[in-house]
N, C-alpha and C positions, 0 to 999 in steps of 0.2 A: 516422583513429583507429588506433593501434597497440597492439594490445593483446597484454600476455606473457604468456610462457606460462605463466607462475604463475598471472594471472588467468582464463587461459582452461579452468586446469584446474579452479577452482574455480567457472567458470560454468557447467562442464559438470554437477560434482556438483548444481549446483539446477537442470538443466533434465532435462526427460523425454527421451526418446530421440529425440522430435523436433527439440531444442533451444529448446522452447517452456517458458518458464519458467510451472510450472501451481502455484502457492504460494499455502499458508492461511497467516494472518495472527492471531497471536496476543498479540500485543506492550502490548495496551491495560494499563492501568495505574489512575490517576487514574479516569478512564470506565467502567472494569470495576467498581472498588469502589465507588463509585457508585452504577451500574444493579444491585448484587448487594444493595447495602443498601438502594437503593427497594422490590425485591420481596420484601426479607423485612421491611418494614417496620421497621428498627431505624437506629440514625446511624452513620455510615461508619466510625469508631472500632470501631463492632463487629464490621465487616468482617477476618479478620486477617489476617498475611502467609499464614499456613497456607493457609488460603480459597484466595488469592488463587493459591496454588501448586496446589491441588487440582485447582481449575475449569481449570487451565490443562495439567495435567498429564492429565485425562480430555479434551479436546479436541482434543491433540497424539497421544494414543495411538488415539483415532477415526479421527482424519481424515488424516492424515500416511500410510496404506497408498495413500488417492487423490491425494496430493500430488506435487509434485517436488520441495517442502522447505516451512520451516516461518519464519515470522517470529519472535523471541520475543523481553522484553526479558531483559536480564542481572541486573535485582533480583528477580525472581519467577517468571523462567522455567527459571533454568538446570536444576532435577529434571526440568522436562516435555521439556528439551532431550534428554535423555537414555532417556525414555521414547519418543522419533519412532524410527517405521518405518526399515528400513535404506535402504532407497529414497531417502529425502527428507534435502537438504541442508538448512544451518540457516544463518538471518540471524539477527543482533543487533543492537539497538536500541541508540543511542551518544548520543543526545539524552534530557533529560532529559521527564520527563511531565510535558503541560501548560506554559504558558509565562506569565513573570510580567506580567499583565493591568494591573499598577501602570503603567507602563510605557508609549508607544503603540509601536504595530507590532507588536506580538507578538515579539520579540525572542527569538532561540533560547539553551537553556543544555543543557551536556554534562553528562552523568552524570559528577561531581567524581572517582570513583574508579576512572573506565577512559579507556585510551587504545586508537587502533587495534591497538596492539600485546596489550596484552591483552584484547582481543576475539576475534583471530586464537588467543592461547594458551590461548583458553576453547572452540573447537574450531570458531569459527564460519567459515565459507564466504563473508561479503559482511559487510558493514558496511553499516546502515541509518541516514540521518537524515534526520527529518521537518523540515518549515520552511515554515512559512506565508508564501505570497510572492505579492506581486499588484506588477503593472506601474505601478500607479493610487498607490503607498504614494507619501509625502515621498522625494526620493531619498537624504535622507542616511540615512534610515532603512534603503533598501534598500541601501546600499554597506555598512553593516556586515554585512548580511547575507550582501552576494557575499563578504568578505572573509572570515566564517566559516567559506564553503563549498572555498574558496579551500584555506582551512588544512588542511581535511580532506582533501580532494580527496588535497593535496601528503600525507598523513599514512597514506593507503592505498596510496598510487603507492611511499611508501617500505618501504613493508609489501609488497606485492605482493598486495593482497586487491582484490575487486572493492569500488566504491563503489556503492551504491543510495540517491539522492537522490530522495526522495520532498516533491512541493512541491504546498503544497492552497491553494487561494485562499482569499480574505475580503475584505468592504469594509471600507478602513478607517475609513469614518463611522459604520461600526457596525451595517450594517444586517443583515438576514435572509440568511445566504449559502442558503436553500432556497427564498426565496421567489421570488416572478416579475422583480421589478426585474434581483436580480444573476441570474438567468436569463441575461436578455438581453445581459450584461456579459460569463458564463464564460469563453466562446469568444473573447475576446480574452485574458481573463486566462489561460489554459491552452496560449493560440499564444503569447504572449510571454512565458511564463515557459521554454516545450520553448526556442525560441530562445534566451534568456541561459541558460538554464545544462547547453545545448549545447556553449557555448563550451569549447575547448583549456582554458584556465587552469583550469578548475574539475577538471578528472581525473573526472569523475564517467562511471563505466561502463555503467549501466542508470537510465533515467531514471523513476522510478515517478509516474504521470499520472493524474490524473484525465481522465474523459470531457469531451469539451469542451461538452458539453449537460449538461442537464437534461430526459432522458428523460418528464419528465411534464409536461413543457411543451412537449412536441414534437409535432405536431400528428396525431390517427391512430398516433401510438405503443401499446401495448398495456397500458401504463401512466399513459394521457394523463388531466389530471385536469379538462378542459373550455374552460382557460387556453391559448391558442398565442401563445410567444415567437417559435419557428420552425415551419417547415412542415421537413416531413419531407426536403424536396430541400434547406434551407436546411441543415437540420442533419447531411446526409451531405454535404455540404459545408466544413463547419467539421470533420468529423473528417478530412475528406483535406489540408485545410489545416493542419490543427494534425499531420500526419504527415509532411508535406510538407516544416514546417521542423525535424526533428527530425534534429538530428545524428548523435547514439545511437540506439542500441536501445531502445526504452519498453514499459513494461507499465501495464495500466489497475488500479486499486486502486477499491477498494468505498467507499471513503468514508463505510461506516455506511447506504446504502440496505437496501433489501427483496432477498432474493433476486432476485423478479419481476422487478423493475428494473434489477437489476445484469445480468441474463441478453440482456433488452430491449437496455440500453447498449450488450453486445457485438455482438448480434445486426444493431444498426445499424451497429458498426463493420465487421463484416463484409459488411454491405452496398456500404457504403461503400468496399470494397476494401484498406484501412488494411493496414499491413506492422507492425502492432503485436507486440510477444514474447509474450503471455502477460498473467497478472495475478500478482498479491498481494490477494487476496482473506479478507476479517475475519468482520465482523460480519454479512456477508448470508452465510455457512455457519452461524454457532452463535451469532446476537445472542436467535433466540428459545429458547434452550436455560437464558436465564439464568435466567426466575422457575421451571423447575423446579428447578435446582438451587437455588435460595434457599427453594424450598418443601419440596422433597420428599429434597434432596442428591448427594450424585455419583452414586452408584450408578443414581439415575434421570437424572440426566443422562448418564451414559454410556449408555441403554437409548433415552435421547432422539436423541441424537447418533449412534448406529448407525443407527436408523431417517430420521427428520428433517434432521440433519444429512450423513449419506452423500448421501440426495437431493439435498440443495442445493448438495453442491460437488459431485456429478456434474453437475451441470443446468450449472455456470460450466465443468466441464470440458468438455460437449459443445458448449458456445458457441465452445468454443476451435476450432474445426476449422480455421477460419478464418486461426489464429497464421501467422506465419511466424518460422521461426528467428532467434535472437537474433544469433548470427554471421552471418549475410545482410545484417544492419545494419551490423553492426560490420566488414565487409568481412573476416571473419577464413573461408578456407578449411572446408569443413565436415569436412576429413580433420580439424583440428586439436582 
């Protein structure tokens, strides 16, 4: 993997001095207006963009002093981009929210009115796209989708920006991706996705991962909920495996759990010995921060998220001890 120096200079801006990339995750969209108009009781129309800048702009001004950069997207993030700590580098979101379900496969679509180029002229550090991808999908299904990634990959190489391909599983029969079945599935779906888009042809710089468990199905985990898919030696197991084949550098992403859990997850990673970078962690810093500001408004959400939220992305920073540098993966010199 050769990485230039363009990119490395802008890998450096998102990682902490260790070269651990330690990133909150603010990007949600579709799911934020959502969960903001479940707690205030009204229909997502009453949600507005304003809202939607507000909550994002008190979450980035929080949290971003404990960060080493910030997720955000480019339709409702860009003021809170602007309100991050000097410390913390910024990604941007390049995929569109939510994916057309008409459809099978989940099919990815880009934001119609950005390219990698202006993304980069919008002051960003990395280019983010999320893609639902399981090994188990039709495969003509998934060849549009390598081909997507294909294009991007080729689209930041020409830019010289780092790429951040972040890939979450699903069944495609539709079943429960939290429940116990796809449990026992994960761990190959999260080895064979790190391996395809591993690969050279994709350009993709930092590969952003899910855990390849289900911490509450882990047997004796801290978060166990009585259910064992794995035992505990089975499941540090699957995470050496699934690091084993990882061509890139990878960070673990929250996927919408509990703090608790997302803490647990590392905690097993680091048991497990894993050469993981870091995370991009979201919802398990400020997911319970949303009914107060749907109740009470920012001002108590920001009073939320100094207390409550500082706790929780401290709790994933001290899980990090464990990180190793993202250039260690990337075979890039740590002078550089």
């Amino acid at each position: 993997m050769q990485l230039s120096e363009g990119k490395i200079k802008y890998l450096n801006a998102l990682s902490n001095k260790n070269g651990i990339i330690a990133a909150a995750a603010m990007d949600q969209r579709g799911s934020l207006r959502k969960a903001i108009a479940k707690a205030k009781g009204v229909a997502e129309d009453q949600v507005s963009n304003d809202m939607m800048s507000e909550f994002k702009i008190a979450v980035t001004k929080v949290l971003t002093p404990h960060a080493s950069a910030i997720l955000l997207d480019p339709e409702f993030g860009i003021p809170a981009s602007k309100a991050r700590s000097k410390n913390a580098g910024l990604l941007l979101a390049y995929e569109e929210s939510g994916y057309d379900n008409t459809k099978p496969g989940r099919l990815p679509d880009l934001l119609p009115h950005l390219s990698v180029k202006r993304i980069k002229d919008l002051g960003a550090d990395a280019v983010k796209i999320l893609i639902y991808y399981t090994p188990f999908e039709k495969p003509e299904i998934n060849d549009i989708k390598h081909a997507f990634i294909e294009r991007i990959g080729a689209e930041c190489e020409y830019q010289q920006i780092p790429f951040f391909l972040e890939f979450v599983g699903y069944d495609p029969q539709g079943g429960d991706e939290k429940g116990f079945e796809f449990a026992k599935k994960k761990p190959e779906v999260v080895i064979k996705s790190m391996q395809e888009f591993g690969k050279p042809q994709y350009n993709v710089d930092i590969l952003k991962v899910e855990v390849p468990v289900n911490a509450e199905f882990v047997e004796g985990s801290s978060v166990f909920k009585g259910q064992a898919a794995y035992s505990r030696q089975e499941a540090l197991d699957h995470y050496r495996k699934a690091a084993e084949v990882a061509e890139k550098p990878f960070i673990y992403l929250s996927a919408g759990v509990s703090n608790p859990q997302f803490v647990e997850s590392l905690n097993m990673a680091a048991e497990a010995g894993t050469d993981y970078s870091g995370v991009l962690c979201g919802r398990a810093t400020w997911k319970d921060g949303i009914p107060v500001y749907a109740k009470q408004g920012v001002k108590a959400l920001e009073d939320w998220l100094s207390g409550e939220g500082v706790k929780n992305i401290n709790a994933v920073n001290d899980a990090l001890r464990s990180a190793k540098p993202w250039y260690a993966k990337a075979g890039v010199p740590a002078t550089a």
